[in-house]
N, C-alpha and C positions, 0 to 999 in steps of 0.2 A: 404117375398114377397106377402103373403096373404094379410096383412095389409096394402099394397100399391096398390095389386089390389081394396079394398074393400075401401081406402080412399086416394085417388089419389093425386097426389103433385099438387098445385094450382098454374101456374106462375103467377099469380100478387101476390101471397103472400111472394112466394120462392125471386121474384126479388127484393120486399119491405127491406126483412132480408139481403139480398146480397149485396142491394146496403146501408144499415146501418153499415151492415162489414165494409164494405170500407170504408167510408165515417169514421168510428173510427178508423182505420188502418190508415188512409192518417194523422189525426192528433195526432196520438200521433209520427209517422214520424216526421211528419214535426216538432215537439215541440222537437227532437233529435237531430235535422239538426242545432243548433245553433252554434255561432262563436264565445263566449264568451272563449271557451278555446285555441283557438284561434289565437285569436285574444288580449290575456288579455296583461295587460301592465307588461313588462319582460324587462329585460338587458340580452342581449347578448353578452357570451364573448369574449374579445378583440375587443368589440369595444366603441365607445366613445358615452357619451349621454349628454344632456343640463342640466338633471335633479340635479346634482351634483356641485358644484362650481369647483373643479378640473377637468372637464371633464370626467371623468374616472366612467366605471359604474361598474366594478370589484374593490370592497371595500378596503381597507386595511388594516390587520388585530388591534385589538385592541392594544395598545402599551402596553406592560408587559406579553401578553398573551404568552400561552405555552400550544403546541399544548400535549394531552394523550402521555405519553410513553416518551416526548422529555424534559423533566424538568432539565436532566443533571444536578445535582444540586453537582453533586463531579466534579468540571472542569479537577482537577488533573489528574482524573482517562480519561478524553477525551483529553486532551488536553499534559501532560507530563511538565509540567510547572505551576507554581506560582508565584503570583504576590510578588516583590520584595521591600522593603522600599524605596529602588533610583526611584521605578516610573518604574523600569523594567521588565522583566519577567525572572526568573530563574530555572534550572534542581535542582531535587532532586536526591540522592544517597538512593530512598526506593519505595516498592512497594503498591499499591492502597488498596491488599489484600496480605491475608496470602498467600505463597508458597509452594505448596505441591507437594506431588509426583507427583500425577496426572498431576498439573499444565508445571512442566518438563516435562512430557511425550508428552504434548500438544505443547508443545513450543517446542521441538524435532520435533515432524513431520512436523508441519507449516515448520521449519528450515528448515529440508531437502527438504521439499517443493518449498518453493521461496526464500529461501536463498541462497542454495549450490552454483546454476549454478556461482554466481559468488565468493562467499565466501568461497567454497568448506564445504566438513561435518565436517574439525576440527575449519573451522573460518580462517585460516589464507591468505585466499587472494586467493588461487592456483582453482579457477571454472575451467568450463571445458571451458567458454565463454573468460573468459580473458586469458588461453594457447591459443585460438583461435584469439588474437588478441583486445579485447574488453579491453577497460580503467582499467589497473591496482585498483583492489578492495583494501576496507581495511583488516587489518591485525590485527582482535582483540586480539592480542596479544603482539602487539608493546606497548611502554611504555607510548605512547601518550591515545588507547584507552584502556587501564588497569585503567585510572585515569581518563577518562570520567565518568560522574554520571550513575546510571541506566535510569532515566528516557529522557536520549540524545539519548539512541536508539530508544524509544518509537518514540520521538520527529520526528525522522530522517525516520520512517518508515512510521509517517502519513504526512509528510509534503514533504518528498524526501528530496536529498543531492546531489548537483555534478553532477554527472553521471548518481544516483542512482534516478530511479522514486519513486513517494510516492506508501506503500501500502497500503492505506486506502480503497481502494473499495475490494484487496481481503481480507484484514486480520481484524476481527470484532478488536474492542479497548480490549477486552480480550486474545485475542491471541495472538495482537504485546504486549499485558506485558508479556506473557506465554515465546515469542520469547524473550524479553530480558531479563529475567530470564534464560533462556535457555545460553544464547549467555553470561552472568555473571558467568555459570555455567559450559561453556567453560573455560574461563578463569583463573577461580578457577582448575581448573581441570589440567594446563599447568604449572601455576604457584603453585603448592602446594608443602610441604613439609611433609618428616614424621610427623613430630611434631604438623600438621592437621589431622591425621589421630585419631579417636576417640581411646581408649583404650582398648586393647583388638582387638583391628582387625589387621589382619593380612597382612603387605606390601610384594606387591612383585614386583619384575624391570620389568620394558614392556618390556625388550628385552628378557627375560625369557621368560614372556606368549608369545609372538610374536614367538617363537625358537619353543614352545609346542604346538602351534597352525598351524605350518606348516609354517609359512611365512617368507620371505627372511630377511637375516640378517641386511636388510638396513632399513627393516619394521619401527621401533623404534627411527632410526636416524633423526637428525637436517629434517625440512620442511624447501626447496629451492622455493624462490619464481619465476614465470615462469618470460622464456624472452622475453618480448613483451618490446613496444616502448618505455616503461618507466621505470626507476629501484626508486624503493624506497631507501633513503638515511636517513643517521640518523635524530631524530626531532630534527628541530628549532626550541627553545624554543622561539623565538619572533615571529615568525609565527603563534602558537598552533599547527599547522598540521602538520605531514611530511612533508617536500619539494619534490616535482617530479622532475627531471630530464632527459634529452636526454637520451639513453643507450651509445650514441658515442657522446664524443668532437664533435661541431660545428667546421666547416674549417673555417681557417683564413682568413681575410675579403680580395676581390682582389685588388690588387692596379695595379690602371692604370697609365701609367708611362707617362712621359711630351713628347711631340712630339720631334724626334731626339735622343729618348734617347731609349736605348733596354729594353726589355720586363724582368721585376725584378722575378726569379725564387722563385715560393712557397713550400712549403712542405702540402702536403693533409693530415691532419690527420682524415681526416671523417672516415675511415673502420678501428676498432680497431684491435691489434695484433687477431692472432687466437684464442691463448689461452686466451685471458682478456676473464671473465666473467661478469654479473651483479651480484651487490652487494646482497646477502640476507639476509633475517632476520627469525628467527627460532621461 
C-alpha cells in the first residue's frame, strides 16, 4: 500500500492497458466464434443426398467385406447344414467339435432350461405346458427322431419347427450343439443295452435304484404320453413325421333329408367310451 501511496495509479495509463485487454480479448473471441464446424459438409443419417448417383448418403458396405469377429468361416458350425452335390443343403449325423463331459453338462442345463417346459427332463414329449393343453411336443425317442441326423436339432432350434419357436437369440450356436448332444445323449440313454456298457462296469435295473431311492414302484415304468387334443399315432413312413390325429372319431356328416320325407336317425360317435384311452408311446 506504501507503494501505491508513494506512486499512484494514473487513469489515462490504467485505461490505455484496459482498453488493450479488451480489445485482445474481443479477437481472439471472435476468431473462436467460427462456423466451419458447423457448418462443414456431412451426410446425415437416413436421409437422401444429390451428391451420390443412388441418392443414398449412408454407403454400402464394400462387397465381400466382413465385419472383426463375424468371418463365420465354419458355416457348419452356424448354420447345421452343408452344401449338397444335387444343389441342396443337407444335415449331418456329427458334431462341429469334440464332446466332452463339460460339454453334456452344458447341454443338460440349457435343456432343463428351455427345453423341458415342453419336452419334459427325459425328452419324451410330457412338459408341463403340453399337460396344460399346449401342441403335443416331440418325442425324442420315437423311432422317427432316433434316425434324425444330429445336426436336425441344431437346425430346428435356430430356425424353429411347427409349433416350436427358434432359439437363436437365447441359446449362443455352442450351446444348441451342447443341447443336441445332450438330447443324442438322451436317446442313447433310453435305447441302450448291456452290451454298451464299457467293461468292467457294473449294470444295475432302474427299478432297483428307483425301489432304494424311495420312489414309487411305477417310478421306472413305461412314459404315458398326456391327454391333450392330440394323440400321437405310429410313423408314416411316407409322411417322414408322425401323423397327428383327433383324440375322438369325428361325427358322421348330417344328412339333410328331401322334403316329405322324416328326419334319417344318426349315431354320435364324438365322446369316446369311458375307458378308451390315447394311444402312447414309451
Amino acid at each position: 500500500m506504501w507503494r501505491w501511496s508513494i506512486n499512484p495509479i494514473d487513469p489515462i495509463r490504467y485505461g490505455r492497458f484496459a482498453c488493450l485487454a479488451v480489445a485482445i480479448g474481443s479477437v481472439l473471441a471472435l476468431g473462436g466464434c467460427r462456423q466451419d464446424m458447423h457448418n462443414q459438409p456431412k451426410m446425415i443419417p437416413q436421409r437422401g443426398t444429390s451428391f451420390f448417383a443412388d441418392g443414398r448418403s449412408a454407403r454400402p458396405q464394400v462387397a465381400n467385406t466382413v465385419a472383426r469377429g463375424q468371418l463365420r468361416e465354419n458355416s457348419y458350425f452356424y448354420t447345421g447344414v452343408v452344401a449338397a452335390a444335387n444343389g441342396y443343403r443337407e444335415e449331418r449325423d456329427e458334431m462341429p467339435f469334440p464332446v466332452t463331459l463339460q460339454v453334456l453338462e452344458r447341454g443338460q442345463e440349457r435343456f432343463n432350461i428351455y427345453c423341458t417346459p415342453c419336452h419334459s427332463r427325459v425328452g419324451n414329449g410330457l412338459g408341463m405346458i403340453v399337460q396344460r393343453g399346449y401342441k403335443q411336443a416331440a418325442n425324442f425317442h420315437d423311432s422317427v427322431r432316433r434316425t434324425q441326423k444330429l445336426s436336425h436339432y441344431f437346425y430346428v432350434m435356430t430356425n424353429g419347427y411347427g409349433a416350436m419357436p427358434d432359439y437363436s437369440a437365447q441359446l449362443t450356436p455352442e450351446d444348441r450343439w451342447a443341447v443336441a448332444a445332450y438330447i443324442r445323449a438322451l436317446q442313447l440313454s433310453q435305447d441302450a443295452t448291456p452290451a454298451d456298457v464299457p467293461a468292467g462296469e457294473h449294470v444295475e435295473n432302474l427299478k432297483d435304484v428307483a425301489e432304494q431311492l424311495g420312489y414309487p414302484a411305477n417310478f421306472a415304468g413305461p412314459w404315458e404320453l398326456p391327454a391333450t387334443a392330440v394323440q400321437v399315432l405310429h410313423p408314416d413312413s411316407s409322411q417322414g413325421t408322425p401323423a397327428m390325429a383327433p383324440a375322438a372319431p369325428a361325427p358322421p356328416p348330417l344328412v339333410v333329408p328331401a322334403p316329405g320325407q322324416p328326419a334319417a336317425k344318426t349315431k354320435s360317435t364324438a365322446n369316446p367310451p369311458s375307458g378308451a384311452q390315447p394311444q402312447g408311446a414309451k
